[in-house]
C-alpha positions in Angstrom: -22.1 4.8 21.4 -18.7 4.1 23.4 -15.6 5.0 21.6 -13.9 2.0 22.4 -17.0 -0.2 20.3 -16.3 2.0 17.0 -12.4 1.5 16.9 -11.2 -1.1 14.6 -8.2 -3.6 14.7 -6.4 -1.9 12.1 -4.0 -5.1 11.4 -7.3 -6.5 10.4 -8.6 -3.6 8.2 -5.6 -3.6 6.3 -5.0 -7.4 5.9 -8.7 -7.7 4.6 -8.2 -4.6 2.6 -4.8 -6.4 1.0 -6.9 -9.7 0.8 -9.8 -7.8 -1.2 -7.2 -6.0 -3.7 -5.0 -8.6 -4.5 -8.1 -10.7 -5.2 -10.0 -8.2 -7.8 -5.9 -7.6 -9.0 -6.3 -11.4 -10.1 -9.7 -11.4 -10.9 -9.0 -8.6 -13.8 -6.0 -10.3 -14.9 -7.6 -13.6 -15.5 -10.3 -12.0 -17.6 -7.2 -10.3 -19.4 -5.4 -13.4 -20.5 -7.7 -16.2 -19.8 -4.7 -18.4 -20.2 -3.5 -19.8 -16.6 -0.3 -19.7 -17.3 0.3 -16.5 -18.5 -1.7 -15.1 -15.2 0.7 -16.8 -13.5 3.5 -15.5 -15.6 1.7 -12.2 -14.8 1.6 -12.2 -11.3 5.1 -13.4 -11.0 6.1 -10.2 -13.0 3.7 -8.0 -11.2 5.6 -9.2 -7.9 8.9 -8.7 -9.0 8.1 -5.4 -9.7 7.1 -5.0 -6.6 10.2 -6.5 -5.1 13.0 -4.6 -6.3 10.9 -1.3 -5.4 10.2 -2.9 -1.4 13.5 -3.7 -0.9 14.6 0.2 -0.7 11.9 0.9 2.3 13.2 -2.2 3.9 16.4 -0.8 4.1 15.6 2.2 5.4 13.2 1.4 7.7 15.4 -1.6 9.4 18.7 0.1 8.7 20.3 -3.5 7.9 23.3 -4.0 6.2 24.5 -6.0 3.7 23.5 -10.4 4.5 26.4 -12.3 5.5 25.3 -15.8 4.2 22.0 -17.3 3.0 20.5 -18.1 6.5 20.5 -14.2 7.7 19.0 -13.5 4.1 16.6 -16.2 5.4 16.3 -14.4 8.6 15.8 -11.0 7.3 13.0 -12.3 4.7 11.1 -13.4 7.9 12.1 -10.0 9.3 10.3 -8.4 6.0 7.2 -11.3 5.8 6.6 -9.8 9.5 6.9 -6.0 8.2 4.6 -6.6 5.4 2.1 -8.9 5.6 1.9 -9.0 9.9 3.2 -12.7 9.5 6.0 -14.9 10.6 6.8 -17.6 8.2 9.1 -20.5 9.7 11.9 -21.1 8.1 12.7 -24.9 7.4 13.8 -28.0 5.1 17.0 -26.4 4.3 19.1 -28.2 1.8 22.3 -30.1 2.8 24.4 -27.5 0.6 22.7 -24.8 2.8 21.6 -23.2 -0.6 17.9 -24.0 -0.4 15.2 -23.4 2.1 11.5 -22.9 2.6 9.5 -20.2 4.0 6.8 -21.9 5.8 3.4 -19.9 6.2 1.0 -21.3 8.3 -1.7 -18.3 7.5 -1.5 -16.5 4.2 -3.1 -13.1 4.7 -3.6 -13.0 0.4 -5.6 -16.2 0.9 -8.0 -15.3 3.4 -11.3 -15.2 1.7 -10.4 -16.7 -1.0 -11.7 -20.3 -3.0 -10.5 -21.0 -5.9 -12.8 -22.8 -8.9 -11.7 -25.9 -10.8 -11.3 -23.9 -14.2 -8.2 -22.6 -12.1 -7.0 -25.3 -10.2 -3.5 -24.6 -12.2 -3.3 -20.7 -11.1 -0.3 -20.1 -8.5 -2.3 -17.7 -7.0 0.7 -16.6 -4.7 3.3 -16.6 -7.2 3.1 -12.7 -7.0 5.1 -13.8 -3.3 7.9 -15.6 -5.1 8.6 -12.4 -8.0 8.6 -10.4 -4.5 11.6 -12.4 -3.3 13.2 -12.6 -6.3 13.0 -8.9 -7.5 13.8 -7.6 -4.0 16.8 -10.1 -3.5 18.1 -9.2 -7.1 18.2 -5.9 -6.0 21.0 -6.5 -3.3 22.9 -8.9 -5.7 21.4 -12.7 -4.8 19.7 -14.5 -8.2 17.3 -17.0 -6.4 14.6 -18.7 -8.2 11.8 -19.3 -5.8 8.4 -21.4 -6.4 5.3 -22.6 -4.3 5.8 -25.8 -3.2 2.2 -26.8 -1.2 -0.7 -24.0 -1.1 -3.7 -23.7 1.3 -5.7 -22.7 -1.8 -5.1 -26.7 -2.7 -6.0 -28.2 0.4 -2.7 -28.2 1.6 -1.8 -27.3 5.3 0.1 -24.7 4.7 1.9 -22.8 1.8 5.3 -23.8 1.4 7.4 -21.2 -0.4 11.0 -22.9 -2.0 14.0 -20.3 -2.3 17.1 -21.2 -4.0 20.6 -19.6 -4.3 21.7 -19.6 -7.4 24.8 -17.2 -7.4 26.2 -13.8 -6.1 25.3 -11.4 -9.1 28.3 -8.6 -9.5 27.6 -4.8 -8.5 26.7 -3.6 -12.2 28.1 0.2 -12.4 26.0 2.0 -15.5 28.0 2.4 -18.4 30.7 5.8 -18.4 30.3 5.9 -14.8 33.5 4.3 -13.9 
């Protein structure tokens, strides 16, 4: 057998392997709440969590400094999209106050593979995506909200991802460390 026929694309193994994780993640969390909503509620959680510990090896693999405005916070999420999921989401539909925008992905690598049944036609099965932004951004002082605005799992095109400024949070020191 040639050695160039038994190499993988390891892009591919990895996406696939995200794709089949995240899908038993969701899987065992509907049977634990059987309640859309509080999956969702779940998920977002879960990706929050996830979030505010990504954003450290963000920052130290890219070496970025601090965002000067919303549209290089806007850049750098692409930047991150890129990093972590091997996608470039367009960035688009910004707001006339320039303090709204949406991340535009025309694949979803968490999607691939993926139907969902009527019984859970109300699960925001990418939510987990919007706690990411939030908890990672929170950690570098932006409070966004951000929600799923059209999703390929509903027939839609693409999945639209909404973020929102909603203010600059203060640098919290801990308490007797003045």
């Amino acid at each position: 057998m040639s050695r160039q026929a038994s190499r993988f694309d390891t892009k591919k193994v990895n996406s696939e392997l995200v794709t089949l994780t995240y899908g038993a993640l969701v899987a065992q969390i509907i049977k634990d709440y059987e309640n859309t909503d509080d999956v969702n509620k779940q998920l977002e959680r879960l990706g929050y969590n996830m979030g505010i510990r990504l954003i450290e090896d963000f920052l130290a693999k890219t070496s970025t400094g601090r965002c000067l405005d919303l549209k290089d916070t806007a850049d750098k999420l692409q930047s991150a999209f890129r990093m972590y999921l091997g996608i470039q989401p367009n960035i688009a539909n910004w707001s006339s106050a320039g303090d709204e925008f949406s991340l535009i992905l025309d694949t979803n690598p968490l999607t691939e593979l993926v139907e969902l049944p009527d019984e859970l036609k109300n699960l925001k099965y990418c939510t987990v995506i919007c706690g990411v932004l939030r908890g990672a951004l929170e950690m570098v002082q932006l409070d966004i909200q951000s929600w799923i605005v059209q999703d390929q799992l509903k027939g839609d095109s693409n999945t639209e991802i909404r973020v929102k400024f909603i203010r600059r949070l203060e640098d919290a020191i801990p308490a007797g460390e003045d």
